[in-house]
Residue, then its C-alpha position, 0 to 999 in steps of 0.5 A: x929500272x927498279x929492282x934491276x941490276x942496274x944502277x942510274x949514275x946520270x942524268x942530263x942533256x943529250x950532249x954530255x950523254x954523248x961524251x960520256x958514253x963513248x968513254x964507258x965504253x972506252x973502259x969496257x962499261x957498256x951502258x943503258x942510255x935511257x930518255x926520260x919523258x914526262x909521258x903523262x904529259x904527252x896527251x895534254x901538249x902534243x909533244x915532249x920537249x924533254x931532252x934529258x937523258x939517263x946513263x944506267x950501269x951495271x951494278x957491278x960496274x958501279x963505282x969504276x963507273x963513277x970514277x970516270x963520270x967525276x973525271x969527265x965532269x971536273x974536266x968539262x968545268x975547267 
């Protein structure tokens, strides 16, 4: 997504996708949940065991974004 309006705010497994999303939407941020496979790799090991995935926002959305990312994360460490 480069040179796009959108901007990656995390990466990581599919269940702490999962809680994130749900709570973006919550503050009406509508995200971009993209996977990231090592699609080079794809030809030489049959199949990805990648399940990491990328949470993409809008540009102008970025820093409420980021606020309620660090909210959900600090919550999840305690």
């Amino acid at each position: 997504m480069t040179d796009s309006n959108y901007i990656k705010i995390f990466t990581g497994e599919l269940l702490e996708v999962q809680k994130i999303v749900p709570e973006l939407e919550k503050h009406d941020i509508i995200p971009v949940v993209k996977e990231q496979t090592d699609s080079g790799l794809l030809p030489i090991f049959g199949m990805s065991n990648s399940t990491l995935k990328q949470i993409f926002v809008h540009k102008d959305e970025h820093e409420k974004a980021l606020t309620i990312l660090k909210t959900i994360t600090s919550d999840s460490q305690n």
